[in-house]
N, C-alpha and C positions, 0 to 999 in steps of 0.2 A: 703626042698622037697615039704611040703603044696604050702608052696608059689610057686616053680617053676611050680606044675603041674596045680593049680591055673589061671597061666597066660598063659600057653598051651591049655587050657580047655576056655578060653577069647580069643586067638589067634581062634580057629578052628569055638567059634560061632562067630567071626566077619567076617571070611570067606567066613562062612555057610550063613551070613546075604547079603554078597556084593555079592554072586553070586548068591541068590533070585532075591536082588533088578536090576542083569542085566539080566538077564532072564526074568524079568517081562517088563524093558525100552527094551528088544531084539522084546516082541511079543506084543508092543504096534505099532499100525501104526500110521502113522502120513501122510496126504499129500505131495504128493512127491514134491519137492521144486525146482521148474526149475530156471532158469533167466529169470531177468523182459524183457517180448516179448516188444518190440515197438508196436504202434496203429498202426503201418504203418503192420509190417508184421501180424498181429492178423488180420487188413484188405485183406490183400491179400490171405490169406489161406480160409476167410469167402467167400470174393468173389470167388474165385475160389469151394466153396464149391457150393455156389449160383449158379453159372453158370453150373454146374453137376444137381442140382436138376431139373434149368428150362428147361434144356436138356432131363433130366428121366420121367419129365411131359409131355411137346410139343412135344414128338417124337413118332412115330409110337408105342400106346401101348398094341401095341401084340407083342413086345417083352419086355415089364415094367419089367419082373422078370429076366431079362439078363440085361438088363439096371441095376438095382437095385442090381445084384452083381457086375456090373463093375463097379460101385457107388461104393459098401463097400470097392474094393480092391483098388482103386484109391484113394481116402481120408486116408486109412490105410497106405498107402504107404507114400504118403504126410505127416502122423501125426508121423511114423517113422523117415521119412527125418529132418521133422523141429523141430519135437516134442521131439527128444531126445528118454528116454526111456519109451514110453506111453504107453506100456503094456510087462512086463519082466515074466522068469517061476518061479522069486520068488510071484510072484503077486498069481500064482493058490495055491487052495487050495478047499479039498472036501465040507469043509465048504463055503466056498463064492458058490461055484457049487449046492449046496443045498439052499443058499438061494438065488440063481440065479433063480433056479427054483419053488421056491414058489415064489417070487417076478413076474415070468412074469403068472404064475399062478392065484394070485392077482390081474394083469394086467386085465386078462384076463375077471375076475369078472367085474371089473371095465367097460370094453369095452362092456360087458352087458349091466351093466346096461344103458352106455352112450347110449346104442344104442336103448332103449328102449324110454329114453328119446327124442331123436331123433326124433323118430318114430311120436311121439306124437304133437311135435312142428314145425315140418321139413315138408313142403309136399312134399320136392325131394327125402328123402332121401333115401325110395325104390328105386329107378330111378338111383341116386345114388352108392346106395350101389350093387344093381344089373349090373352097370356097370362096378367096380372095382373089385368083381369075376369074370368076364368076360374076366378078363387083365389074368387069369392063364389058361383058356381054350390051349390044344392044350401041355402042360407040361407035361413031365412023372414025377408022382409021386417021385420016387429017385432020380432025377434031380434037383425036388425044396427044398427038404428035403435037399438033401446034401448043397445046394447055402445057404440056409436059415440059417443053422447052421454054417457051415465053411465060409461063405463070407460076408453074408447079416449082422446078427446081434452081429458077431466079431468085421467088416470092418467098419461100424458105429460107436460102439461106441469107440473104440479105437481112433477115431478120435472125436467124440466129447467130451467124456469124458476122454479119453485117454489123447488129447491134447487144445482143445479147453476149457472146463470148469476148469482144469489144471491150462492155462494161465489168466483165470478171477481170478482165488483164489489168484495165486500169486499178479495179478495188483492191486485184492481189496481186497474181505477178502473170508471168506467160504459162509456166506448166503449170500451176492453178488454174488459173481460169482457162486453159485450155480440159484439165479434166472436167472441174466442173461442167465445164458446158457439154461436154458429152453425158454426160448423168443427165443433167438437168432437161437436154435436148431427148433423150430417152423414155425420160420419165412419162411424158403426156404422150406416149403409146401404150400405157396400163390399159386404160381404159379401153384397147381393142378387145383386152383378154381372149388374146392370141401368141402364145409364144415363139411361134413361128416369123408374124410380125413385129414382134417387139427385141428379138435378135437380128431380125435386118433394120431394124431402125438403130439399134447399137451400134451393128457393123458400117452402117452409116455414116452416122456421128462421128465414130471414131475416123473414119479415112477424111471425108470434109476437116474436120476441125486438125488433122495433121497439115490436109493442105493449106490449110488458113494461119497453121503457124508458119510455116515454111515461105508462099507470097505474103501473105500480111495484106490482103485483099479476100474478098466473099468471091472473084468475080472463077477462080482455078473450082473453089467447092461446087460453088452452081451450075458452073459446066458437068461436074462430075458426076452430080447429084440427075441432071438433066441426061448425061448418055447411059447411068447408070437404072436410072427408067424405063429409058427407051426399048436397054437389053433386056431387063431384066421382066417387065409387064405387057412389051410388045412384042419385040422381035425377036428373043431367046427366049422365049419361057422356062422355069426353071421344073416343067411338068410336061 
């Protein structure tokens, strides 16, 4: 009887122990593991990115903030298509939503102080930066709010880190393709030939794609990307 209940009392904590240990491998995340993209099509989805940006720069912009949602819904779409699953609703959670929002938060400090710096070393950058406020004149308030949140800083990074930094990690490793893809995500802001905007798109890059190493989801950047917007084009202006 000792003996029997003994080895019941051994069965129930080995149990106890195997469904810890899956419960714990259940809420570890891990980088989602696509197939290895060719150079060929990782090219064609960048050009094709490329070609959106120089289009959202060189074109009439007084309407930049329409352009710039049909940019997020366009590459979202694209990073859907090619990307597989680059942003699913097991990915949400309150937790990444919170530190979505202290991240674009942070951002936000960050764009201070760049801007201060700026300020100091830059003699355009008044000029500048007074002409990229000038791209929302003429927007209803709820209008940009709502693009901002639902299109603009969804529809980005779901596409780049959704599916683009995605595919570097697979081709090389995590701190590879986590740099690259900040270069890469940088780069198709030349075409503003604005320095002022093409250092916040840096400063960008870089905090997104830290969050993206850190949850191993698009869903913490987007948010960040989307409050970091909000502060910094509507409701704080950095002018």
């Amino acid at each position: 009887m000792a003996k029997n209940k003994s080895r019941q009392i051994k069965k129930q904590s080995n149990k106890a122990t195997a469904k810890k240990q899956n419960v714990l491998h259940c809420s570890a995340r891990t980088f989602p593991q696509g197939r290895y993209v060719s150079p060929m099509k990782f090219a064609a989805a960048y050009f094709f990115a490329a070609l959106v940006y120089l289009f959202l720069f060189r074109s009439n912009l007084q309407y930049f903030w329409y352009s710039l949602a049909s940019t997020g819904v366009m590459l979202a779409v694209l990073a859907f298509v090619w990307g597989g699953k680059a942003m699913s609703k097991k990915d949400f959670s309150i937790y990444d939503i919170i530190i979505g929002i202290g991240g674009g938060s942070l951002l936000y400090i960050f764009s201070v102080g760049m801007a201060w710096v700026l300020e100091k070393i830059f003699p355009l950058y008044n000029t500048q930066i007074a002409e990229i406020y000038s791209w929302k004149e003429g927007y209803s308030l709820t209008v940009l709010v709502l693009m901002i949140v639902f299109l603009v800083g969804p529809g980005l990074e779901i596409f780049w880190r959704g599916m683009m930094t995605k595919w570097l990690i697979t081709a090389w490793n995590v701190k590879w393709g986590i740099i690259l893809s900040v270069f890469a995500a940088t780069f198709v802001y030349l075409p503003s030939l604005r320095l002022t905007l093409i250092c916040a798109g840096l400063l960008l890059n870089i905090v997104c794609s830290a969050l993206y190493a850190w949850r191993k989801t698009p869903v913490a950047p987007a948010v960040a990307h989307s409050v970091w917007l909000l502060a910094v084009a509507v409701f704080f202006p950095l002018i």
